[in-house]
C-alpha positions as CSV (number, residue, x, y, z in Angstrom):
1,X,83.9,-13.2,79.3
2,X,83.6,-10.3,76.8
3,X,86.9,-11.5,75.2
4,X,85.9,-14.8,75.3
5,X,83.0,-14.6,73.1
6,X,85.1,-11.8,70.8
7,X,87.7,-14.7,70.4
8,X,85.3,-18.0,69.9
9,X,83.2,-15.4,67.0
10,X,86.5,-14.8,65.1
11,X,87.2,-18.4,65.4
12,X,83.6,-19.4,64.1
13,X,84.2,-17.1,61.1
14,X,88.0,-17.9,60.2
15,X,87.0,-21.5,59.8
16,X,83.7,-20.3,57.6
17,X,81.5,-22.6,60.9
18,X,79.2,-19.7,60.2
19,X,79.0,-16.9,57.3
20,X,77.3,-13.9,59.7
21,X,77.0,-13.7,63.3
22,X,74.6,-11.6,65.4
23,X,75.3,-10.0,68.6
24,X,75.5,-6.6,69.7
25,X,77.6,-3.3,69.9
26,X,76.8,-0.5,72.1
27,X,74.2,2.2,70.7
28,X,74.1,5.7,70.4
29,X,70.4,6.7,70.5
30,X,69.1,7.4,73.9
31,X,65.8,5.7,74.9
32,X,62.8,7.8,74.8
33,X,60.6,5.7,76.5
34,X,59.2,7.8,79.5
35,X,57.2,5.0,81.0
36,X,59.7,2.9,80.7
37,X,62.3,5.1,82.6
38,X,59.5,5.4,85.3
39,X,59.7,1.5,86.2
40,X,63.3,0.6,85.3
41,X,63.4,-1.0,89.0
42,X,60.9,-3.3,87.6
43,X,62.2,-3.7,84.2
44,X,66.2,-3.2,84.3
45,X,66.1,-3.3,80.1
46,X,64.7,0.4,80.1
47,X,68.1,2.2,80.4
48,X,69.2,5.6,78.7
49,X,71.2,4.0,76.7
50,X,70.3,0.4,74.5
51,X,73.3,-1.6,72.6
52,X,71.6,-2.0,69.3
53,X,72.1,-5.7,67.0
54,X,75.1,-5.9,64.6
55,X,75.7,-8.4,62.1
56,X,79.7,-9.3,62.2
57,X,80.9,-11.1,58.7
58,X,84.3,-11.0,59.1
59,X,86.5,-11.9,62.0
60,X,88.3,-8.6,62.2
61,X,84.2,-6.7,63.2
62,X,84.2,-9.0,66.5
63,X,85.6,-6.8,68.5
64,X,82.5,-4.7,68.2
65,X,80.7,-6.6,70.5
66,X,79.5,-5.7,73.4
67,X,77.1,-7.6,76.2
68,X,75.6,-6.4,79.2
69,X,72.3,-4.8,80.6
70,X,71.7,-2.7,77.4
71,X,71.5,-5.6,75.5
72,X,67.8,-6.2,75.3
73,X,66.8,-6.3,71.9
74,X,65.5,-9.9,70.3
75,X,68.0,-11.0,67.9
76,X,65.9,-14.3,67.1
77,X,64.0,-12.3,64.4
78,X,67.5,-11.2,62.1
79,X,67.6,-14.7,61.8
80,X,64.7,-14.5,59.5
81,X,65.7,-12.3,57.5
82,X,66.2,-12.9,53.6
83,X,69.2,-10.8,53.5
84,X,70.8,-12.3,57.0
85,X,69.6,-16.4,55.4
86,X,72.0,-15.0,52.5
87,X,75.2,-15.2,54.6
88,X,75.3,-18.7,55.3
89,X,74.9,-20.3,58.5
90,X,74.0,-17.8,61.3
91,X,75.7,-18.0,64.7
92,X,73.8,-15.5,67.6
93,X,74.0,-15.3,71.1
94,X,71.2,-15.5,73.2
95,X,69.5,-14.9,76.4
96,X,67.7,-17.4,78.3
97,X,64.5,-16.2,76.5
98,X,66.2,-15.8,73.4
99,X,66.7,-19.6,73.5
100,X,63.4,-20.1,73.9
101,X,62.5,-18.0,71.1
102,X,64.7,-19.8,68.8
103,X,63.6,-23.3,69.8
104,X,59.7,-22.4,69.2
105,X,60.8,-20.9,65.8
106,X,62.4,-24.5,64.9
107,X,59.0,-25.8,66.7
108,X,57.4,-23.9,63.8
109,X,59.3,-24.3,60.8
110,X,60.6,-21.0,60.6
111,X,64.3,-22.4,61.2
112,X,65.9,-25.9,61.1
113,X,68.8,-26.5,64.2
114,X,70.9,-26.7,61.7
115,X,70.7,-23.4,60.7
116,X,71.6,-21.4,63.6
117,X,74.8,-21.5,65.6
118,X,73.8,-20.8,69.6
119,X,76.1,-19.0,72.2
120,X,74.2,-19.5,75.1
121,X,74.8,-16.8,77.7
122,X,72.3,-17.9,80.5
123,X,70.4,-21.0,80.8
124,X,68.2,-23.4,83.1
125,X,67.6,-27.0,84.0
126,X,65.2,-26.8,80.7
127,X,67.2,-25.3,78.5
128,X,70.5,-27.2,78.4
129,X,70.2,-28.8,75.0
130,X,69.2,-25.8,73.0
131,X,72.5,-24.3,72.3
132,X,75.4,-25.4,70.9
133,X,78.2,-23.8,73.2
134,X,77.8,-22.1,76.8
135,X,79.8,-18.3,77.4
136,X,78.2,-17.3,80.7
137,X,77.7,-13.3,80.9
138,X,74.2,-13.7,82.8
139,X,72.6,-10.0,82.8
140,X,69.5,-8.7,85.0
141,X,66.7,-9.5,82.8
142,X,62.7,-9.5,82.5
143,X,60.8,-11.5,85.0
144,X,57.3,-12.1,85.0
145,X,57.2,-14.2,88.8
146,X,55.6,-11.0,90.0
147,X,52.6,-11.2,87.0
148,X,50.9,-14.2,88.8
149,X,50.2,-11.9,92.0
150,X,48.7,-8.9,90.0
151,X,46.3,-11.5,87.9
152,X,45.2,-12.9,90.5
153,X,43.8,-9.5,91.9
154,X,42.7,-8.9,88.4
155,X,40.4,-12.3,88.6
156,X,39.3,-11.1,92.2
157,X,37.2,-8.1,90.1
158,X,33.9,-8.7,88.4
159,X,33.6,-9.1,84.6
160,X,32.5,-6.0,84.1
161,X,35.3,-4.5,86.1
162,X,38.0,-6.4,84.4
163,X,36.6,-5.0,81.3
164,X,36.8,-1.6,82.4
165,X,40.4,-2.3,83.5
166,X,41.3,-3.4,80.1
167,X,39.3,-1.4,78.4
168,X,41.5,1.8,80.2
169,X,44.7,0.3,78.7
170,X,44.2,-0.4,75.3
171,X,42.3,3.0,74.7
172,X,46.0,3.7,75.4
173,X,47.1,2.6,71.9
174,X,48.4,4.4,69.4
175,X,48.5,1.3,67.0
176,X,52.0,1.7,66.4
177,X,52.4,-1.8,66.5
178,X,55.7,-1.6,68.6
179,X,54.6,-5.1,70.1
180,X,54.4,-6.8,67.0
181,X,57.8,-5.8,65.9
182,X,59.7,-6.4,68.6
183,X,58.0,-10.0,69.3
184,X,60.2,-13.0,68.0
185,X,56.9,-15.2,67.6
186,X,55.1,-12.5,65.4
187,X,56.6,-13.2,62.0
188,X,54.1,-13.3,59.5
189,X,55.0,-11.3,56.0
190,X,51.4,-9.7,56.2
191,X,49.7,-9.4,59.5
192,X,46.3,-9.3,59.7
193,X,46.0,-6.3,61.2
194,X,47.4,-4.9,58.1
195,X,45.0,-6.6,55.7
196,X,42.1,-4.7,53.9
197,X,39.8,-6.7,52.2
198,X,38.3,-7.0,54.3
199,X,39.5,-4.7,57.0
200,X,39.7,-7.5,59.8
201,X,40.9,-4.9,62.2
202,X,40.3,-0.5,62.0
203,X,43.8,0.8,61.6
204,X,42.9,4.2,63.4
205,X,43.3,4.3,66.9
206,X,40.2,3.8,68.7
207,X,38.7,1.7,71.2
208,X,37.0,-0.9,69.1
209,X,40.5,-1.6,66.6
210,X,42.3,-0.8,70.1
211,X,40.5,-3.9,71.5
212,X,40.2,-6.0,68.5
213,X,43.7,-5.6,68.1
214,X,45.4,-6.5,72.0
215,X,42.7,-9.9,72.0
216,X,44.1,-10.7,68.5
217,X,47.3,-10.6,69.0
218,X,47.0,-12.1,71.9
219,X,45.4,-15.3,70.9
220,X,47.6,-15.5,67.8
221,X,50.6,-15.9,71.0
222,X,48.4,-18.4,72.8
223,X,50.7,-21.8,73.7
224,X,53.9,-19.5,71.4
225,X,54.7,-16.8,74.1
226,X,58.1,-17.2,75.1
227,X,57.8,-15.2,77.9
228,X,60.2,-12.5,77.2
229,X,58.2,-9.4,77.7
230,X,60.2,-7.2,75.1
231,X,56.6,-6.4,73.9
232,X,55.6,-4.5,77.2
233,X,59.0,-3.1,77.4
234,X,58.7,-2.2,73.9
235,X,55.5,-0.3,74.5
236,X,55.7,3.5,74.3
237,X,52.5,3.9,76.1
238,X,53.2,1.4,79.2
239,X,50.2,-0.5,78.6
240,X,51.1,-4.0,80.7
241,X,50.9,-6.2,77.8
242,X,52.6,-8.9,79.4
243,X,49.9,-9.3,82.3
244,X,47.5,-10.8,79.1
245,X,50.2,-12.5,77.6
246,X,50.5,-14.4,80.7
247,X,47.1,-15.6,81.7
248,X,46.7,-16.9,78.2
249,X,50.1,-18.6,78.8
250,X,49.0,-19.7,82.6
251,X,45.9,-21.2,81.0
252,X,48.1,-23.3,77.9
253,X,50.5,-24.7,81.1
254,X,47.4,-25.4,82.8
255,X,44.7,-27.4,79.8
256,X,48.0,-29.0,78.4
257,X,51.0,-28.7,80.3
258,X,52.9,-26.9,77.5
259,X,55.2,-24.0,77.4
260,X,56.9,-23.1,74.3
261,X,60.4,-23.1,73.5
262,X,61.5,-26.2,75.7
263,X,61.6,-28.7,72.9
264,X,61.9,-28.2,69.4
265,X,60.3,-31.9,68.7
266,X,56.9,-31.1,70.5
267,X,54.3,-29.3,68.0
268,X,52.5,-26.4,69.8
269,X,49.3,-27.6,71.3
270,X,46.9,-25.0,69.2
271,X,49.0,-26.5,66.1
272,X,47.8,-30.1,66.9
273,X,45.0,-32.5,67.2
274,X,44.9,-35.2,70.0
275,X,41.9,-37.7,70.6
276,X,42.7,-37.0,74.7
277,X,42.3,-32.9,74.0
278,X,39.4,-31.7,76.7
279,X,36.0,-30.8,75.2
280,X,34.6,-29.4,78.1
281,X,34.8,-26.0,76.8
282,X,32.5,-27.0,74.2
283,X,28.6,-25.9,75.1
């Protein structure tokens, strides 16, 4: 299937369909992230070796690509990129979740369909109209199926004991801010954890910023997670970001039946205002 999607990229850029397309070629860096090496039964994406993105602008640079289990990386946020928007039309191949991160961006303006040509190399019952042309090469991705067991044993503890739980993991941080850049939903030009006047969030790590920063950045993902995990996997300090990330997304499903990056016509709910939204959170 390789030589398939080698063949249909040359063919996309011989007949100028798309100016730059973005896909992968193996990598020569080895991955240094212990923790993730520790729990690469539970996460096959932490190998010892990553394919790393490649932008391919002629036909004759297709052969450089490459797509298997190394192939983890986001690609969804090159397609932001001033210097990538001044190729032309960008082509990409994408994951199951990178579909979905594609679609919220065109849920959010960030992208028009037009823009983007999709080789879909997985796919499910709800993401069949997101791409423009299917190459299957499924690989052994992220799952969080299992995340709904552990918070549930989370919500079994007391409030006080949760907090002790989480405050144990984000005194973790190193505020590298890893997550951020590796998240296809966090695309702002100036975060706030970066702004100064007034300092929103302490830039040192320490366990005030530490948690001022996880809560943040996880409400700013509230009903836009996609579900992807790359920001747990991308986490040199193992702290299991997507076990937050997914109560906040259990409790979007749950208050509006949403999920983002299904349907690039339905505004996020947090982005909205209906007369039928519930008010009994209101005291």
């Amino acid at each position: 299937m390789i030589d398939k999607l080698k063949t249909r990229v040359k063919e996309l850029l011989e007949t100028k369909t798309i100016g730059v397309f973005i896909g992968y070629e193996k990598g020569d860096s080895p991955e240094l992230n212990g923790a993730l090496a520790k729990r690469d039964h539970e996460h096959p994406k932490g190998r010892s070796e990553l394919a790393r993105p490649v932008m391919i602008t002629s036909p004759d640079e297709a052969d450089k690509l490459i797509y298997d289990d190394t192939c983890c990386v986001m690609l969804s946020k090159y397609l932001l990129k001033p210097e990538v928007k001044a190729l032309g039309r960008r082509g990409v191949i994408a994951s199951y979740s990178s579909l979905r991160a594609i679609t919220a961006l065109i849920q959010e303006h960030q992208l028009t369909r037009n823009d983007v040509y999709i080789i879909a190399t997985s796919t499910s019952d709800k993401t069949t109209n997101l791409y423009d042309e299917l190459i299957e090469m499924p690989v052994k991705g992220y799952t969080s199926d299992d995340l709904n067991k552990k918070i549930a044993e989370l919500m079994k503890l007391s409030p006080a004991e949760r907090r002790a739980f989480w405050d144990k993991e984000f005194n973790k941080c190193i505020k590298c801010y890893a997550c951020r850049q590796i998240c296809p939903m966090c695309y702002c030009n100036r975060c706030i954890a970066d702004k100064n006047q007034p300092q929103w969030i302490p830039t040192s790590p320490n366990p005030a910023g530490n948690f001022m920063w996880n809560l943040t950045r996880a409400y700013h993902l509230a009903g836009r997670c996609v579900d992807c995990g790359e920001c747990e996997r991308a986490c040199p300090v193992g702290i299991p970001l997507m076990l937050l990330n997914k109560m906040v997304y259990n409790n979007i499903k749950a208050n509006f039946g949403y999920e983002a990056g299904f349907d690039d016509k339905v505004p996020p709910p947090l982005a909205t205002y209906s007369p039928e939204d519930k008010e009994n959170f209101i005291i």
